[in-house]
C-alpha positions in Angstrom: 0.0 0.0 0.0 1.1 3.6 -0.3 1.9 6.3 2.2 -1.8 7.9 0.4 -3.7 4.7 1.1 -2.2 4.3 4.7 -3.1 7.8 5.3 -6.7 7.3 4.1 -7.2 4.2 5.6 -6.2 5.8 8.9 -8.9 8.7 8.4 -11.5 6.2 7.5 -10.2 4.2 11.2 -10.9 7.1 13.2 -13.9 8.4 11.6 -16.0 4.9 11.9 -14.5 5.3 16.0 -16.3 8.5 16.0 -19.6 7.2 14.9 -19.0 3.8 17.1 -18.6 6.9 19.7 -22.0 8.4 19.0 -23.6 4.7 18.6 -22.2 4.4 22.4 -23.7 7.5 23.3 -27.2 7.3 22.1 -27.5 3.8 23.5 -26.9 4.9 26.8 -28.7 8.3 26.5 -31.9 6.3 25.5 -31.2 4.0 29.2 -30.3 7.0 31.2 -33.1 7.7 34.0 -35.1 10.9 33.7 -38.2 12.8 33.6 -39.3 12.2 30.0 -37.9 8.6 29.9 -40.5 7.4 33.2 -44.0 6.2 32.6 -45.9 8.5 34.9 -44.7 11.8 32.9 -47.0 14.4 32.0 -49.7 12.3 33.7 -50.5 14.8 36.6 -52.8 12.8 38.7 -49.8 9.6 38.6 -46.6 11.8 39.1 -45.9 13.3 41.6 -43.4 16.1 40.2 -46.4 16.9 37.6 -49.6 19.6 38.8 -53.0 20.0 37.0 -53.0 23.9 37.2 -56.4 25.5 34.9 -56.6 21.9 32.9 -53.0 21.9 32.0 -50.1 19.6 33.3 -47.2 21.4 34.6 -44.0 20.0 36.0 -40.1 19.5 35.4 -38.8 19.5 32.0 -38.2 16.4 30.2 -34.6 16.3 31.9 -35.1 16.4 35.1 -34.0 13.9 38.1 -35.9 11.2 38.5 -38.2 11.2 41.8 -38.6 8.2 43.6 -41.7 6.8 42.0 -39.9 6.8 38.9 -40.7 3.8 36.5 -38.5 3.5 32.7 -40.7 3.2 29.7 -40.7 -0.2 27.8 -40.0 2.2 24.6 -36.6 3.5 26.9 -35.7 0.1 27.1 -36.2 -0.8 24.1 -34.3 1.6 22.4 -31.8 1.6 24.3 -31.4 -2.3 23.4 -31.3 -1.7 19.6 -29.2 1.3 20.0 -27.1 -1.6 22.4 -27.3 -3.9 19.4 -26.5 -1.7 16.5 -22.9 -0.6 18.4 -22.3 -3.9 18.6 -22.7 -5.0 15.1 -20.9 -1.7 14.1 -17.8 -2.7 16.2 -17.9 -6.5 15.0 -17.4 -5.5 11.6 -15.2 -2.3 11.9 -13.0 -4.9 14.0 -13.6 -2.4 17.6 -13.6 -4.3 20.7 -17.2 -4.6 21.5 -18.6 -1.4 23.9 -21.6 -3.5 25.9 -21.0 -7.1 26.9 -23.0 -9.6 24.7 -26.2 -10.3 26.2 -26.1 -7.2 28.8 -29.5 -6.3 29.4 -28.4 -2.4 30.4 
């Protein structure tokens, strides 16, 4: 190979480690416990960080702490499985050691 090809190949190397990066990220930002992500949000007679003021629901933004009756949506964990699975994959065949252990349920 030439010096061009080793250089390219070596761009290429740390670009798909960027995305593996993101893939990472994403997986563990769909997981990641917080108002927005819990089953009782925006339902203001269930949650008790949410208030029915005049017929509309008021509470913390979507990323607030969790309170202690939090509860993660099956959707969270779902995602956050195939976002699991796709980094993974991506690693296997980019040759990356893999970021979650096979079979890892979070």
């Amino acid at each position: 190979m030439s010096e061009i090809d080793n250089i390219i190949d070596g761009f290429q190397r740390l670009s798909d480690a960027g995305y593996l990066r993101d893939l990472v990220f994403y997986a563990n930002d769909a997981a990641r416990k917080r108002c927005g992500s819990c089953y009782f949000w925006m339902m203001s007679k269930q949650c008790p960080s949410e208030k029915n003021v005049g017929g509309m629901s008021r509470g913390p933004s979507i990323d607030a702490f969790p309170c202690s009756k939090f509860k993660i949506t099956d959707a969270s964990i779902s995602t956050a499985a195939k976002k699991r699975a796709e980094a993974n994959d991506f690693a296997k065949r980019k040759g990356f050691c893999l970021p979650f252990p096979e079979g890892s349920a979070s």
